[in-house]
C-alpha positions as CSV (number, residue, x, y, z in Angstrom):
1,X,0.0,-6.3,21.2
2,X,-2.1,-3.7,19.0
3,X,-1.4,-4.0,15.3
4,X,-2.2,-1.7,12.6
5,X,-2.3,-2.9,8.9
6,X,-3.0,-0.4,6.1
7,X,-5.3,-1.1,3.8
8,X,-6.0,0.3,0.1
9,X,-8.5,0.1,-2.2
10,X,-7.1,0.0,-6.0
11,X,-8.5,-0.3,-9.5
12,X,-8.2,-3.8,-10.1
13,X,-5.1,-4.7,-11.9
14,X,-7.2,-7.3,-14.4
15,X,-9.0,-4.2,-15.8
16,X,-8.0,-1.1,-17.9
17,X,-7.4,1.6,-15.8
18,X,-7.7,5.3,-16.8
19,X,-6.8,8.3,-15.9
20,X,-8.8,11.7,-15.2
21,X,-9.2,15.0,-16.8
22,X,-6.9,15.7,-13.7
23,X,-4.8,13.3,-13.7
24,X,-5.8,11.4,-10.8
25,X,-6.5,7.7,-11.0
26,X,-10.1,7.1,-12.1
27,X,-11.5,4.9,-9.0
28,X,-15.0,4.5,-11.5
29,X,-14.0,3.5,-14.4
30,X,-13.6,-0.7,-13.2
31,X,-13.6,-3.1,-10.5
32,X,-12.1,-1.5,-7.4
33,X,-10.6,-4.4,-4.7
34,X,-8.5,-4.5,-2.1
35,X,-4.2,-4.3,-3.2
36,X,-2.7,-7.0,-2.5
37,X,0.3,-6.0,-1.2
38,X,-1.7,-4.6,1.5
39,X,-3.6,-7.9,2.1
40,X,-0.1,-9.1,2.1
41,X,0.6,-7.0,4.7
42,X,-2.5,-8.3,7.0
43,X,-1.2,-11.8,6.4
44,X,1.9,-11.1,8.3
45,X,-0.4,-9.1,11.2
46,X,-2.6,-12.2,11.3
47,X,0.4,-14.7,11.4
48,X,1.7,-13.1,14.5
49,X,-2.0,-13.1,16.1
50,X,-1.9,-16.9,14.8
51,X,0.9,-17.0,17.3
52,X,-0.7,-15.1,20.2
53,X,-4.5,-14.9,20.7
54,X,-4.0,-12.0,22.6
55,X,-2.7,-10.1,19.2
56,X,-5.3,-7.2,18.1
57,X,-5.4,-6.1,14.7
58,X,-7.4,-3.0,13.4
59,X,-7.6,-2.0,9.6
60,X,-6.9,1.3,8.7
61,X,-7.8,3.0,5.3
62,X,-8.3,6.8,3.8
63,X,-10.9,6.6,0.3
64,X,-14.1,6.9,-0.6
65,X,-17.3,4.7,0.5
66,X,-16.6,2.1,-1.8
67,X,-13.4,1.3,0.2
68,X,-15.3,-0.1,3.3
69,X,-15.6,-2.9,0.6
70,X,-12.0,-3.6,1.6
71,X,-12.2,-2.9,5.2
72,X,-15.1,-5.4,5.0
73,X,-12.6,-8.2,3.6
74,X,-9.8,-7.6,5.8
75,X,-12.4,-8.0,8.9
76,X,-13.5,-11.4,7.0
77,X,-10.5,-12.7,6.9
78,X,-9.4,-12.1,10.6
79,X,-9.3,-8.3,11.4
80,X,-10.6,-7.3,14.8
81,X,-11.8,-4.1,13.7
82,X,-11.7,-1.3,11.2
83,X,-11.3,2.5,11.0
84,X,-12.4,4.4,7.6
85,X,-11.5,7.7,6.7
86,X,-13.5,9.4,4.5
87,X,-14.3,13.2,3.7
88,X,-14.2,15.0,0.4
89,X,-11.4,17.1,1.7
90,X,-9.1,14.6,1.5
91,X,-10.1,13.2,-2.7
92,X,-7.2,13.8,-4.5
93,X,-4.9,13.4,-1.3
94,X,-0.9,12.9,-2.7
95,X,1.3,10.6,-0.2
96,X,2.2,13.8,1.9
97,X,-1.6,14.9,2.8
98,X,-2.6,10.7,3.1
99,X,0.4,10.1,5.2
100,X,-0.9,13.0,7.5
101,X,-4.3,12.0,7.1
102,X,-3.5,7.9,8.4
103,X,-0.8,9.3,11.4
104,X,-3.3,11.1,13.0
105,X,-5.8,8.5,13.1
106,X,-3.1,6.3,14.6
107,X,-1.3,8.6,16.9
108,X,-3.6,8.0,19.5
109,X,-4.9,4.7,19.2
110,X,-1.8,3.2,21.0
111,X,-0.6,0.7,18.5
112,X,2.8,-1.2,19.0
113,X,3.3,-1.9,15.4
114,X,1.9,-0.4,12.1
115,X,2.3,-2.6,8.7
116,X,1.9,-1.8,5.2
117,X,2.8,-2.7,1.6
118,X,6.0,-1.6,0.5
119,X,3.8,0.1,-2.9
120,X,0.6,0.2,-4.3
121,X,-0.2,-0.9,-7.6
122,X,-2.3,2.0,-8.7
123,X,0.9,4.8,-7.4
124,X,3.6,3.1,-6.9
125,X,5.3,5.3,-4.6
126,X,6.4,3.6,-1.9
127,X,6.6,6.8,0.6
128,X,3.6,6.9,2.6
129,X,5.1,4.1,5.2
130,X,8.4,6.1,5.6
131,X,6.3,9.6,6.6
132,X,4.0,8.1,8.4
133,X,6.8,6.7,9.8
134,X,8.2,10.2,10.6
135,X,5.4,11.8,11.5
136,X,4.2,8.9,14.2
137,X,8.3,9.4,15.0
138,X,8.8,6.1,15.1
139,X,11.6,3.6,13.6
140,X,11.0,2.1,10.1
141,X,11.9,-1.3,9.1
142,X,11.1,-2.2,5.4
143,X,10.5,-3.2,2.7
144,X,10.7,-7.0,4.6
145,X,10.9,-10.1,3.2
146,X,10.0,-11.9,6.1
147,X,10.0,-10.5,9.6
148,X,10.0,-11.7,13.3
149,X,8.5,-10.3,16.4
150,X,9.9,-11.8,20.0
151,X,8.7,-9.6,23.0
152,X,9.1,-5.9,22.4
153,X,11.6,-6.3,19.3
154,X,11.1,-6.8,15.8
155,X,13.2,-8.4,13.3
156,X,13.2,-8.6,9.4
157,X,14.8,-9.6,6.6
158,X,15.4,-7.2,3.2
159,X,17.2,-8.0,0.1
160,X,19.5,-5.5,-1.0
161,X,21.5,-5.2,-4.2
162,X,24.6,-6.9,-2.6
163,X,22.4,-9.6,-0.5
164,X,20.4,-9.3,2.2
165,X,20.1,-7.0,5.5
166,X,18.8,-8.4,8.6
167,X,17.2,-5.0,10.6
168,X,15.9,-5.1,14.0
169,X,14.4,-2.5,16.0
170,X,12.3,-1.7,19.3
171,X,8.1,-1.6,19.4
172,X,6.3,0.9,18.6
173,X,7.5,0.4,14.9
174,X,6.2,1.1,11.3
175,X,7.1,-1.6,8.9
176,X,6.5,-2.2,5.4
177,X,6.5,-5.6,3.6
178,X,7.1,-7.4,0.0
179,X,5.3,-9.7,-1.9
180,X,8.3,-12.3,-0.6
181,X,6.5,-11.9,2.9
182,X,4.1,-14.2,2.2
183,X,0.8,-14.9,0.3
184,X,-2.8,-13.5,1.9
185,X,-5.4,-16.1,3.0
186,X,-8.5,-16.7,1.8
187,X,-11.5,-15.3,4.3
188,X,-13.5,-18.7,5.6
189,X,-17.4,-18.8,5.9
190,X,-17.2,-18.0,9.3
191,X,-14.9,-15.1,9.0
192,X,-17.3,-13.7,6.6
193,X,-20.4,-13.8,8.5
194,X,-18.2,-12.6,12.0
195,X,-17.0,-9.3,9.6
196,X,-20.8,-7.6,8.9
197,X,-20.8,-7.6,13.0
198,X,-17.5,-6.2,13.5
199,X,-16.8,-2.4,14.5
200,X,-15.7,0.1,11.7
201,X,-15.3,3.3,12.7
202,X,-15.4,6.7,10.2
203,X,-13.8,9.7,10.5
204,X,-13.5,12.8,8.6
205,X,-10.4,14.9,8.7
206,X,-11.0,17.0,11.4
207,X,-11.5,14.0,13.4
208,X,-7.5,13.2,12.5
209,X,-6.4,17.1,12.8
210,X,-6.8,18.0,9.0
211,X,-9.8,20.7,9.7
212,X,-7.5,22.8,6.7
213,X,-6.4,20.9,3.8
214,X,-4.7,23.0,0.6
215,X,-4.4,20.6,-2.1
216,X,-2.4,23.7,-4.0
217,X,1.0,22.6,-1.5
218,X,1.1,19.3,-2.6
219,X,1.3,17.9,-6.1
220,X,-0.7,19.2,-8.8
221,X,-0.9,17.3,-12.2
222,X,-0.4,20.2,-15.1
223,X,-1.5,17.3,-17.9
224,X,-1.9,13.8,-18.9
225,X,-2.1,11.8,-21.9
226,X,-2.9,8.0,-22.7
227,X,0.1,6.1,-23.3
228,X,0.4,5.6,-27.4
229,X,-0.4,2.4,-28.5
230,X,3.0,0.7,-29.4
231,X,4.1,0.4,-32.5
232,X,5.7,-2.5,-34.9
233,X,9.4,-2.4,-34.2
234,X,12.4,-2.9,-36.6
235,X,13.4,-6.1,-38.3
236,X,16.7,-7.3,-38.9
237,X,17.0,-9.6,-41.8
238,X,20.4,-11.7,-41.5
239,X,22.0,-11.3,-44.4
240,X,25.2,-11.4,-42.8
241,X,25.4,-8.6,-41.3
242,X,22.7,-8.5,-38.4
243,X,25.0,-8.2,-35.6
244,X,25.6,-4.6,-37.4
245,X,22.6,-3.5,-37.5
246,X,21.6,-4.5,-34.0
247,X,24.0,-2.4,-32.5
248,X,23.6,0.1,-35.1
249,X,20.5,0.6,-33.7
250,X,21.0,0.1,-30.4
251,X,23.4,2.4,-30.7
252,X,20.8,4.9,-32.0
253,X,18.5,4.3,-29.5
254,X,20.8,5.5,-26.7
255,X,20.9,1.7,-25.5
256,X,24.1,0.9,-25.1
């Protein structure tokens, strides 16, 4: 079995992060590292090759150079291999143009299953694994819990509002997972060394069938503002008559 895990390099989640004159996340302003939901997300892939040798596992990832940082991790701690893309057409990318971008570098690479985080920490989305999804016309299970492979099925477990949902469908298959799925291990020694001597390929957009990109059709940012720093709130003095003016106030507030 050929497994793809996406990857994603994020400002770290310890640090400040800003925004740009644009908008856009600012990928300079701190430590970047690898999310870990999508490290998450290799720990399932590597559980499964845990389980049979045989199990391949390739890193994908769209960003700048610094992101080979995190392809370089995921190869350390048990990737096979690793494919990059990189090209100024695609800084800036929203989920639509990224989800185009990663399909077509995995629409002919012949891979049974593809796994990602449910969201990133630095968008918080949660699209990109539904259209790639769509565009690799494939079934989507996710976001999982736990999950299950056992020939060419998979199975997986997501909570819903009223319980849980056990899913199930045929390989190929684009999942996604949760943090419930299971935490990422540490890369050895050994796995560290191995990585600097693994292959990572890069591609620019043509090479995934984005010679044209028009940033203009997908979502443009008209401005952005720091948050305000928050403010004292309201006391309430009880003087007898608190439970008053709490819900005087949350009254006033819209809150209940």
């Amino acid at each position: 079995m050929k497994i793809a895990v996406l990857i994603k390099q994020v400002p770290d989640t310890e640090d400040e992060r800003h925004l740009t004159a644009a908008g856009a996340v600012d990928r300079t302003a701190g430590a970047q590292v690898a999310d870990e939901i999508t490290e998450r997300a290799l720990e399932a892939a590597l559980r499964l090759k845990d389980a049979d040798k045989s199990v391949e596992i390739v890193a994908v990832t769209m960003g700048a150079a610094s992101a080979a940082e995190a392809l370089r991790k995921a190869l350390s701690m048990g990737a096979d291999s690793a494919i990059h893309l990189m090209d100024e057409l695609l800084a800036g990318a929203d989920a639509l143009t990224t989800a185009r971008a990663l399909s077509g570098a995995l629409k002919d690479e012949g891979f049974d299953l593809v796994i990602a985080g449910n969201e990133s920490t630095d968008g918080r989305g949660g699209v990109v694994p539904a259209m790639v999804a769509e565009l690799l016309q494939r079934p989507l299970l996710g976001p999982l819990n736990s999950l299950d492979v056992q020939g060419s099925t998979i199975r997986g477990e997501r909570q819903g509002v009223d319980g849980t949902q056990n899913l199930v469908a045929a390989l190929p298959a684009v999942i996604s997972v949760t943090e419930q799925s299971g935490e990422a291990r540490f890369p050895k020694f050994k796995g560290i060394m191995t990585a600097k001597r693994k292959p990572l390929a890069v591609h620019g957009a043509e090479v995934v069938g984005l010679p044209m990109l028009n940033h203009a059709d997908g979502n443009l940012v008209l401005r952005a503002a720091k948050r305000p720093a928050r403010t004292a709130g309201t006391k309430v003095l009880d003087d007898g008559n608190a439970a008053q003016q709490l819900a005087a106030y949350l009254s006033a507030e819209n809150l209940i």
